[in-house]
N, C-alpha and C positions, 0 to 999 in steps of 0.2 A: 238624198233620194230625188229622183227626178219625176217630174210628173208630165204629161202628155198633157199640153194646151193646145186650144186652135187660135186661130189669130184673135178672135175677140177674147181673148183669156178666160176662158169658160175652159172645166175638166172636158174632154174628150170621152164621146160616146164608149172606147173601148174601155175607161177607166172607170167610168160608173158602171157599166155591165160586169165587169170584174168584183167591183167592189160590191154589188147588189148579191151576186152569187155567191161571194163569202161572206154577209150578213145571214145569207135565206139560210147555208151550207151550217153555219156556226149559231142558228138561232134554235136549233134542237139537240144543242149536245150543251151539256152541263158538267161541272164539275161531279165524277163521281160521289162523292161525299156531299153534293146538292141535292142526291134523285133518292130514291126509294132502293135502299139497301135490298140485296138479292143475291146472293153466295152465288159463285159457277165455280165450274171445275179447276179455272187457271186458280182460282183463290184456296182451294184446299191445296193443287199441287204448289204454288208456292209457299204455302205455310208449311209443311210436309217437306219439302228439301230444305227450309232455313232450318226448321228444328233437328231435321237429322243433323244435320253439319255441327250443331249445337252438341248433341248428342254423341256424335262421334268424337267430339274433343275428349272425352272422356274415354271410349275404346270401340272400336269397329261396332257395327252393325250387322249380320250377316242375315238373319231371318228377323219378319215382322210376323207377330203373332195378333190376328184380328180376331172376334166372335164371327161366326156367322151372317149376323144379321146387322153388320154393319153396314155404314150410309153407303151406298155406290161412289159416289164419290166421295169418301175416305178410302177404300178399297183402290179404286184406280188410282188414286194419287199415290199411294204407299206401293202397289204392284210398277210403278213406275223406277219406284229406286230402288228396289229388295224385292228378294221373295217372299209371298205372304201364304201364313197357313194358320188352321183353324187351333186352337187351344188344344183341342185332342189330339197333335199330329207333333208336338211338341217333343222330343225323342226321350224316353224312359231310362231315368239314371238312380243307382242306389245312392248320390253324391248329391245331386241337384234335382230343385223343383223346376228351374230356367237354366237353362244353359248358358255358356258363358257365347255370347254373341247373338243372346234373342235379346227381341225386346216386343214385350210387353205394349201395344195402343193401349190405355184403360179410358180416354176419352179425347176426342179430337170433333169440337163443334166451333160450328161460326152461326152466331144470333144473328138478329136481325136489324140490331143496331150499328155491325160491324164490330163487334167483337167476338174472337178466337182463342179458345182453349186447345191444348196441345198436352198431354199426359200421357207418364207411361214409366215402364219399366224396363233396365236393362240387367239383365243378366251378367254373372251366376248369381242364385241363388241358393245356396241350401238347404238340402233337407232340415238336417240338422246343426245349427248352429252351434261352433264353436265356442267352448268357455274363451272370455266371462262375458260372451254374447248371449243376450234374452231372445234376439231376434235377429233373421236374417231377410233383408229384403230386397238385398240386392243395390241398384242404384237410381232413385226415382226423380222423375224431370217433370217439372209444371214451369211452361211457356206461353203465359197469355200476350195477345195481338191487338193490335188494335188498328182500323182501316184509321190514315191521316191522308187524307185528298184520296190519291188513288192510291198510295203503298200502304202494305202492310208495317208496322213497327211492332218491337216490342224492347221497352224500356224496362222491363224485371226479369230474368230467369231465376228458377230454383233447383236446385240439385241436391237432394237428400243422403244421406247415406245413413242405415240405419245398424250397421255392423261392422264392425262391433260397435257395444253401446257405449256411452257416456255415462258414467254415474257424476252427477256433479251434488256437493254440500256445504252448507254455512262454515267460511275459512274457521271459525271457533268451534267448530265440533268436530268428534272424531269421523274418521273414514265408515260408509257402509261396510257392513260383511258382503263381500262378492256375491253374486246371483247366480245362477245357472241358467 
């Protein structure tokens, strides 16, 4: 790197003016993870398209199903990559309580320490559960975040699946009677 001297080897006026205005420029900007945590909108819509893509590993996505009264921004990050509609508008099947390509928000928050929760439900779900299933509940995803400088990470997902069940017993006993 070359630096600009004048004959008596002193730095040159332009090099200090330079170098003054990216001290002043660079003396109010901090490492995110230095300052006072404060969710914006880039930070839900990123969390929201990593966990779809997560999400869709598993099967399409086609509708987001939100409350009403959820955050504005939960809402705008999610109408960003799906169409979003309220629980009541969820289509009426004698087969399913979710259809196969909803999914379910059940909660999507970011604290104030920098950490993000990400849940939810995708569909189908049925009505009624097939023998020797107790329960049907489709397939559920818990995705926590965590701000590291400025990205978001998340080192754990979970992916449930609750149908059909598992009956599991002590190798030295005999099997349950099936359930309904």
């Amino acid at each position: 790197m070359s630096r600009y001297r004048n004959p008596r080897g002193q730095l040159g006026l332009p090099v200090v003016a330079i170098a003054a205005a990216l001290l002043a420029a660079c003396a109010g900007t901090t490492p995110r993870s230095a300052q006072t945590f404060v969710a914006s909108e880039s930070d839900f819509a990123d969390i929201a398209a990593m966990s779809l893509k997560f999400v869709e590993r598993t099967a399409p996505v086609t509708t987001i199903v939100l409350p009403a009264n959820a955050d504005p921004r939960v809402r705008a990050a999610m109408k960003r990559l799906r169409p979003v509609i309220p629980p009541d508008k969820v289509p009426a099947s004698n087969t399913y309580r979710l259809p196969t390509g909803y999914f379910v928000l059940e909660a999507f928050e970011i604290d104030a320490d920098g950490i993000a929760t990400f849940e939810g439900q995708l569909g189908p779900v049925r009505k009624v559960p097939e023998p020797p299933a107790t329960d049907d509940c489709g397939i559920r995803f818990s995705i926590p975040f965590a701000l590291e400088g400025n990205d978001w990470t998340s080192h754990t997902l979970k992916k449930s699946v609750c149908w059909p069940k598992r009956e599991w017993w002590p190798v030295d006993e005999a099997a349950p009677a099936r359930s309904r």
